[in-house]
C-alpha positions in Angstrom: 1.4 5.2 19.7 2.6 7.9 22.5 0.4 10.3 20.8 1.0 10.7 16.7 -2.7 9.3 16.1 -5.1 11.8 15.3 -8.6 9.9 16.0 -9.2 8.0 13.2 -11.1 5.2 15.1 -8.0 3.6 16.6 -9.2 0.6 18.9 -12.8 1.9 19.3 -14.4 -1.2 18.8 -16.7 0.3 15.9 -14.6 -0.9 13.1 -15.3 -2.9 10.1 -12.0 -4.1 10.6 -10.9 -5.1 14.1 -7.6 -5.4 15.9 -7.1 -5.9 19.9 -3.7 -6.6 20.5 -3.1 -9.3 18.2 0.8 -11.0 17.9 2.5 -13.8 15.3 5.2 -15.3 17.0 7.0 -17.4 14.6 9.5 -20.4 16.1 12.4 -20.7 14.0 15.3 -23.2 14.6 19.0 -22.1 13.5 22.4 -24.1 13.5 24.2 -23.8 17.0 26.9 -26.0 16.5 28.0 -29.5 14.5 24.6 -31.6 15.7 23.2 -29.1 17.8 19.8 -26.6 16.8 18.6 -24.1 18.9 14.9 -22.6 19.0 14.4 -18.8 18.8 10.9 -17.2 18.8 10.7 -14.2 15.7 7.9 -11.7 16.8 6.5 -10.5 13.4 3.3 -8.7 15.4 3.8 -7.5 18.5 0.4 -6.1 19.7 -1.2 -4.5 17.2 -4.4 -2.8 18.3 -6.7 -0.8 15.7 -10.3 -1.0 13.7 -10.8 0.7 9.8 -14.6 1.4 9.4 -16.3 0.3 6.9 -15.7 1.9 3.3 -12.4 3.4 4.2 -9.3 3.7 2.4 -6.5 2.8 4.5 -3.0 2.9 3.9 -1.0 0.5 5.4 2.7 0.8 5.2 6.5 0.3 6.4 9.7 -1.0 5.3 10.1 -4.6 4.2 10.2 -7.2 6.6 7.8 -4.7 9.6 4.5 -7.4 9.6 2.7 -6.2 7.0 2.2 -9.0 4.8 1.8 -10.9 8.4 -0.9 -8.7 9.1 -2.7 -9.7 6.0 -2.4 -13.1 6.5 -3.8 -13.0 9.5 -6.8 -11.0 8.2 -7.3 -13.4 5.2 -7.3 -16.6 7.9 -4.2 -17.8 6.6 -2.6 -17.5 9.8 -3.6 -17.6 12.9 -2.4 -14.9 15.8 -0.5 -16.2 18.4 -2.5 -13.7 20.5 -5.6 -11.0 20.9 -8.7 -11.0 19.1 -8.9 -9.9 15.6 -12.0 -9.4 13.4 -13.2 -9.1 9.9 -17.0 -7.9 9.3 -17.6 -9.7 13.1 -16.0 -12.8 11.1 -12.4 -14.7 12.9 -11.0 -15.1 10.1 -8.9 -18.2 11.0 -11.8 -20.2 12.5 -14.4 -18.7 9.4 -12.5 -18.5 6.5 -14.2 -20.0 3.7 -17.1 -17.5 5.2 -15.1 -14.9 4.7 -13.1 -15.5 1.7 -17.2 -14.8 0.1 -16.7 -10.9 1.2 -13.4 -10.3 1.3 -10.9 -10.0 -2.3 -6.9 -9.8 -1.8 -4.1 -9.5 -4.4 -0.8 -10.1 -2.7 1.9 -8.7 -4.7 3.9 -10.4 -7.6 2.1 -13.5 -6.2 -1.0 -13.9 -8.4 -4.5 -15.5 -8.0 -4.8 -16.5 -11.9 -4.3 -19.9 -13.7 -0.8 -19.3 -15.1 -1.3 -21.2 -18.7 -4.8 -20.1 -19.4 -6.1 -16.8 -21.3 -7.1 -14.3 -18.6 -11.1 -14.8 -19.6 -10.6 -18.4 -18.7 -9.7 -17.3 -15.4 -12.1 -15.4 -14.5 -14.6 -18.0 -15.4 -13.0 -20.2 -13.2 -13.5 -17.4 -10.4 -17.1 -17.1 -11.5 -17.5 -20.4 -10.9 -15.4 -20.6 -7.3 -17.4 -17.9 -5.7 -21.0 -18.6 -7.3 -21.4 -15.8 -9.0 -24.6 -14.9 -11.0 -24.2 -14.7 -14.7 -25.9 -11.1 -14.6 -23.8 -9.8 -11.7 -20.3 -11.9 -13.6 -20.6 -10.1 -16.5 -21.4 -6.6 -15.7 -18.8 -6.8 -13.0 -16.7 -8.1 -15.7 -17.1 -5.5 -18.5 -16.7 -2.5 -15.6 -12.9 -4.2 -14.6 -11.9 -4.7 -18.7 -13.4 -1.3 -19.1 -11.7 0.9 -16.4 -8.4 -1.4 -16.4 -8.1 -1.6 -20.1 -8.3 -5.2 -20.0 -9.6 -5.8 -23.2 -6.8 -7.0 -25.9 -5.4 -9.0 -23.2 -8.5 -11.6 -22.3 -7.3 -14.1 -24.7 -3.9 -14.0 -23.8 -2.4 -16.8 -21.5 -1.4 -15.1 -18.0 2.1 -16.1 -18.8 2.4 -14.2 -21.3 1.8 -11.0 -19.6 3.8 -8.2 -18.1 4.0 -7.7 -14.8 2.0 -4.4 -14.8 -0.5 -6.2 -16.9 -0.9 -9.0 -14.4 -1.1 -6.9 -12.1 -4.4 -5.2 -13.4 -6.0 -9.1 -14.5 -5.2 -9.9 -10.5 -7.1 -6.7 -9.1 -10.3 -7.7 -11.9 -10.5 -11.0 -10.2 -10.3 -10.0 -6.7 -13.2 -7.4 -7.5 -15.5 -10.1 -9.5 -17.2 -11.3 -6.6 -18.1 -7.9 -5.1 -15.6 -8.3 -1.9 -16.8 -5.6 0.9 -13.2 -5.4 1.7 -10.1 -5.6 -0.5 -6.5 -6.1 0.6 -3.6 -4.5 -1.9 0.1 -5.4 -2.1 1.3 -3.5 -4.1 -1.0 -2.8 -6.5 0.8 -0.3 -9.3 4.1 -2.4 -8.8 6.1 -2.5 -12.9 3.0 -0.2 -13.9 3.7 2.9 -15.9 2.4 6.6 -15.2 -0.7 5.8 -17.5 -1.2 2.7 -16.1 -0.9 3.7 -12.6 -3.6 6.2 -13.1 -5.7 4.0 -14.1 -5.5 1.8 -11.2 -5.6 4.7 -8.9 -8.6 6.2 -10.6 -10.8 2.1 -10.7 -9.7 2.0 -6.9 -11.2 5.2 -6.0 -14.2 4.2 -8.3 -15.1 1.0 -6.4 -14.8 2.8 -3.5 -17.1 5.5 -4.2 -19.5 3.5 -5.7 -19.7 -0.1 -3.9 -18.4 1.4 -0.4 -15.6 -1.1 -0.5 -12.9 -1.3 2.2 -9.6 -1.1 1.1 -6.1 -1.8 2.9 -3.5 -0.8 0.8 0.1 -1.8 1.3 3.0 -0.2 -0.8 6.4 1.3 -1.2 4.8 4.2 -3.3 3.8 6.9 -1.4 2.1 8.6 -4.0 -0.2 5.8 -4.0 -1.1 6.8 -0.6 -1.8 10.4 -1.7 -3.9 9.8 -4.4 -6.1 7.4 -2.5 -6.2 7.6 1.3 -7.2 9.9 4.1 -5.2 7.6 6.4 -2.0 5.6 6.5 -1.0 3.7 9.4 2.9 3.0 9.8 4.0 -0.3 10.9 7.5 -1.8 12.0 9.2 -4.5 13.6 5.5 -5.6 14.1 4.4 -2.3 15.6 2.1 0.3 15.4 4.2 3.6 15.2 1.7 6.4 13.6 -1.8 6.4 12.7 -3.4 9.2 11.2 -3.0 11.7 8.2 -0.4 11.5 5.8 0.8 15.0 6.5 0.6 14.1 9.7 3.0 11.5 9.2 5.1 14.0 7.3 5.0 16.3 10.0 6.0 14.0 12.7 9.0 12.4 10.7 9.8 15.9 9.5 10.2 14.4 6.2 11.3 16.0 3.0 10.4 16.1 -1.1 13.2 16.4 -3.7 12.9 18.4 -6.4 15.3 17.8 -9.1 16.1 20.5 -11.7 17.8 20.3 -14.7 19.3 23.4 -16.3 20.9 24.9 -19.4 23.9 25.1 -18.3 26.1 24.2 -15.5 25.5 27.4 -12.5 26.4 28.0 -8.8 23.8 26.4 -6.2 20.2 27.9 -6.8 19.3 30.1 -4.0 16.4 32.6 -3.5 13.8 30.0 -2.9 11.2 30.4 -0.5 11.0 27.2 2.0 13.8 25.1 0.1 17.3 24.5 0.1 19.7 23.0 -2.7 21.3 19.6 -0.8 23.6 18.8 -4.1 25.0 19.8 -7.6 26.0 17.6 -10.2 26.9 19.9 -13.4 23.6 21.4 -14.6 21.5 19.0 -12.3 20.8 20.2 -8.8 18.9 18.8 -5.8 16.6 21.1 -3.8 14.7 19.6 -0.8 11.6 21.4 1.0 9.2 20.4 3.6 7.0 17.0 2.4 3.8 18.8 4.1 4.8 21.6 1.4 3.3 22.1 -1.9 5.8 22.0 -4.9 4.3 24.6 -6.9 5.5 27.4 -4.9 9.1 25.9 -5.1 8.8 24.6 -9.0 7.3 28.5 -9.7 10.4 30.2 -8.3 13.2 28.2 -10.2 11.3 28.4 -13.2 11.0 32.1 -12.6 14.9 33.1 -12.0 16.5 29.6 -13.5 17.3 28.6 -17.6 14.9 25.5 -16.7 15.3 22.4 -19.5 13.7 20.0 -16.9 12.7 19.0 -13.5 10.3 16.0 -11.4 9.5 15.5 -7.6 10.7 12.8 -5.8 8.6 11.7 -2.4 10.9 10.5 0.6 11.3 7.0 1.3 9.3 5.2 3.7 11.8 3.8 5.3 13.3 7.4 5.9 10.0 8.4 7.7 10.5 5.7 9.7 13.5 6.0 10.9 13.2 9.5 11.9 9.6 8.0 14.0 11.9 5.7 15.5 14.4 8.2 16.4 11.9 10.5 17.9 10.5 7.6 20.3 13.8 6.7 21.8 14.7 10.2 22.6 11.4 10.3 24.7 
């Protein structure tokens, strides 16, 4: 990681979660001429080494198509590493998994764990019944999840027949019936609304505080990462680039926030604004950027201060920007 970790635990052998230089190599065969096929080998993980202790909540992101959802699988058992030594709770996954399916829950983006034409209660009584799960322990577990997800007017609806966002919350209920000690995220506030992400954010960091459970989180939103966790690590191209804080990551990409204003009126480029810079005007709306490690109250303060204000949000920087600029810093070393 040439040095952007901060300590967080990072192949000490004391994790809850263990990596040791694990790799996926995938063999994929591609047309090379009128009969003819060749074999190339697709490196998904190349190497990863780190541990999460038990009750954290990690972060766990990159651009699309970096081995995060590999990495997953290979923590869930439902692929085996091509190399290294990888463990969950002391479990291999790939050689234990029925063991560890008992203690671990996962909810894998748009992909969902339910029973498509039943109502939502049905499902999770077919979950109660998979994992075993006392009838005292089902239904308070049960109420908590309607209760804190809103869950409630949508139990007798078929899955089917729900949103995405509302999947989405009947997915995460049924990965947190059986009491998991560690829980795996894909996207979890994917086609949610503000309210609804709130909600999610606020149950996650509920089960956390109360049951100790251990969460990777993957996902494009970085304020999901704010809200919930201490640490993100960045993966691409099956790599480990940064582990550690998320300013930290900020820092090290030299990444930026966007504040976009709308004013009254159409006016020259605002100026005057302690730690930002306008990057583009477009009429009355303008585009101010300041440092990601930065608060935006100072920034929102002064253009409400000196500016005929009608409007304005923050918009975080990509992922896939941070990434970049990580990238660009290792090949200049």
């Amino acid at each position: 990681m040439d040095g952007f970790g901060d300590g967080f635990g990072h192949g000490s052998g004391d994790g809850f979660i263990e990596l040791d230089g694990v790799e996926k190599v995938f063999e994929v065969r591609r047309k090379a001429g009128f009969l003819r096929r060749e074999k190339r080998e697709v490196r998904a993980v190349d190497g990863l080494t780190f541990s999460v202790r038990r009750g954290e909540m990690v972060g766990y992101i990159g651009p699309n198509g970096a081995g995060k959802s590999t990495t997953i699988k290979m923590l869930t058992g439902i692929l085996v590493p091509s190399g290294g030594r990888l463990r969950v709770a002391g479990i291999d996954p790939s050689r234990e998994r029925t063991k560890l399916a008992r203690r671990i829950g996962v909810v894998f983006g748009q992909r969902t764990t339910l029973w498509w034409d039943l109502p939502l209660r049905d499902s999770y009584a077919l979950v109660r019944r998979m994992y075993r799960i006392p009838d005292d322990r089902y239904r308070a577990n049960l109420d908590r999840c309607v209760e804190l997800l809103d869950l409630g007017a949508l139990l007798e609806v078929p899955v089917r027949q729900l949103s995405l966002g509302q999947r989405m919350r009947g997915d995460i209920a049924a990965a947190l019936l059986h009491d998991p000690e560690v829980l795996y995220l894909d996207e979890p506030t994917i086609g949610l609304d503000v309210v609804s992400k709130a909600r999610v954010r606020g149950f996650l960091r509920e089960i956390n505080a109360e049951r100790g459970t251990t969460v990777l989180l993957t996902t494009h939103d970085l304020t999901d990462i704010e809200q919930l966790c201490r640490r993100v690590m960045v993966i691409d191209h099956g790599r480990l680039m940064y582990d550690g804080g998320l300013d930290g990551l900020h820092a090290v990409g030299e990444s930026e926030r966007t504040l976009v204003v709308d004013l009254e009126r159409e006016l020259p480029p605002i100026t005057g604004v302690p730690g930002a810079r306008t990057v583009r005007v477009e009429g009355p709306r303008q585009w101010l950027a300041f440092p990601a490690t930065e608060s935006a109250a100072p920034v929102v303060a002064a253009v409400a201060d000196g500016y005929p204000l009608v409007d304005l949000s923050v918009r975080e920087p990509a992922i896939e920007e941070v990434v970049a600029k990580l990238y660009a810093d290792r090949s200049a070393l």
